[in-house]
Every structure is written in C-alpha cells, then in structure tokens.
C-alpha positions in Angstrom: 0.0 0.0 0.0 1.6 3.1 -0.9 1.9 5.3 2.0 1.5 2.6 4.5 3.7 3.7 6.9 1.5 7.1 7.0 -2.0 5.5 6.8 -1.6 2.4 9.2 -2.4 4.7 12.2 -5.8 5.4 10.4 -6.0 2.2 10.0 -5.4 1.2 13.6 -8.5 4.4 14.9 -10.8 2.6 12.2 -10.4 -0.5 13.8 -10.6 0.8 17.1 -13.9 2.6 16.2 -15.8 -0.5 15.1 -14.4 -2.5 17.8 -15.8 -0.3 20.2 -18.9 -0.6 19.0 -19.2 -4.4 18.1 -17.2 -7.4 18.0 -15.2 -7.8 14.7 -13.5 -10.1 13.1 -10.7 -10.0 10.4 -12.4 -10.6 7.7 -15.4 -7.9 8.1 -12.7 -6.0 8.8 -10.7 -6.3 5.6 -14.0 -5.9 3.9 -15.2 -2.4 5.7 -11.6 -1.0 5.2 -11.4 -2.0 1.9 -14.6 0.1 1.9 -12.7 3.1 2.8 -10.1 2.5 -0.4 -7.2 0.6 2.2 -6.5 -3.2 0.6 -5.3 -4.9 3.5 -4.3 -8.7 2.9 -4.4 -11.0 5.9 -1.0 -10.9 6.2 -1.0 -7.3 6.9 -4.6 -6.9 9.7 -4.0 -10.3 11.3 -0.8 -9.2 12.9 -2.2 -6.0 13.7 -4.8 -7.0 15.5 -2.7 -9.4 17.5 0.1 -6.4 18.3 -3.1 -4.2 19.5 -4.4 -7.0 21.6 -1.0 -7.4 23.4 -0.9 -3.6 23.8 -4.3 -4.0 25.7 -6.4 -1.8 23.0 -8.4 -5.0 21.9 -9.4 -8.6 23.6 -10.7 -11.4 21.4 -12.9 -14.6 22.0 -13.1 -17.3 19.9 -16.8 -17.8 18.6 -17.1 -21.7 17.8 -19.9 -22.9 14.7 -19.5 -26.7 14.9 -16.0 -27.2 14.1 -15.2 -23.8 13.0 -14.3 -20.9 15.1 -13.6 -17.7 14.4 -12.1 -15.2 16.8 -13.9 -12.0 17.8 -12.6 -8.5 18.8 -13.8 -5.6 20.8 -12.3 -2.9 22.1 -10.8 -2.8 25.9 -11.3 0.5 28.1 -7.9 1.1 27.3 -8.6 1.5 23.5 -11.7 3.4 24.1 -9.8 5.6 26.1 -7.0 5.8 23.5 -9.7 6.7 20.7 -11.1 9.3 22.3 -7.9 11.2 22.4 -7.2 10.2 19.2 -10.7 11.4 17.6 -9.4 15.2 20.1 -6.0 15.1 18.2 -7.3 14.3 14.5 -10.3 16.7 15.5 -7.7 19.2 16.3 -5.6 18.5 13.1 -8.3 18.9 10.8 -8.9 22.4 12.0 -5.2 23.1 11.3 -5.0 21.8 8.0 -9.0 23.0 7.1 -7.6 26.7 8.0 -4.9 26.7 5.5 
C-alpha cells in the first residue's frame, strides 16, 4: 500500500472505532476497510490486530460454529480511552490543515 507507513495509524483508529462498537473479526474488517479505499491482505490486519491485543487496545474470543471458530474483537477501556484522544488530536488537526 503506498503510503502505509502514513496510513496504518488510520487504520489502527478505524479499527478501534468498530471494535468499540461491536465485536469484529478480520475478515469484516478487511472488507469495511477496503470500503474506505485501504487493501489490506491478511497478512497485513492479522498481525495487527494481534500487536493491538497485546498492547491492551483489543481482547478477542473465539466464537465456535460446529468445528469452525472464528475469533472475535472488541475494544478494551484502554482502547476506548485511546480513541477518544485520538478522535481530540485528529479533530484538532483537521482544524489546522481545514484553516490553511
């Protein structure tokens, strides 16, 4: 993805926002960014989900269908609290960049 290293933090809040609202999983995910013009592969969200869970911004569950599970993310109170001062910063960034 050109400008990854730019966008993933955008990336990270949009995840972030859906998990607080519901429980996700990777493939929804992939599908709602993708949505927003990001084409994430697996290989890319999987791991980033993982590195926010063991930051404490996400937990997971595993959701079992017969022999198939699928694991499930929400948001922890730590990553509500860290997007709500991330929606203040980019709030506050968009007035910057909106004034010039």
């Amino acid at each position: 993805m050109k400008f990854d290293d730019l966008l993933t933090g955008f990336i990270r809040l949009h995840i972030l926002h859906h998990a607080a609202e519901m429980e996700i999983y990777g493939q929804w995910m992939i599908d709602e960014l993708s949505r927003h013009g990001y084409r994430l592969s697996p290989g890319t969200l999987y791991p980033m989900l993982h590195a926010m869970e063991r930051k404490g911004y996400l937990t997971s569950r595993v959701q079992r269908e017969g022999s198939v599970g699928r694991k499930l993310y929400k948001a922890t109170r730590l990553g509500k609290q860290g997007l709500k001062l991330a929606k203040a910063r980019v709030r506050e960034f968009i007035g910057e960049a909106v004034e010039r």
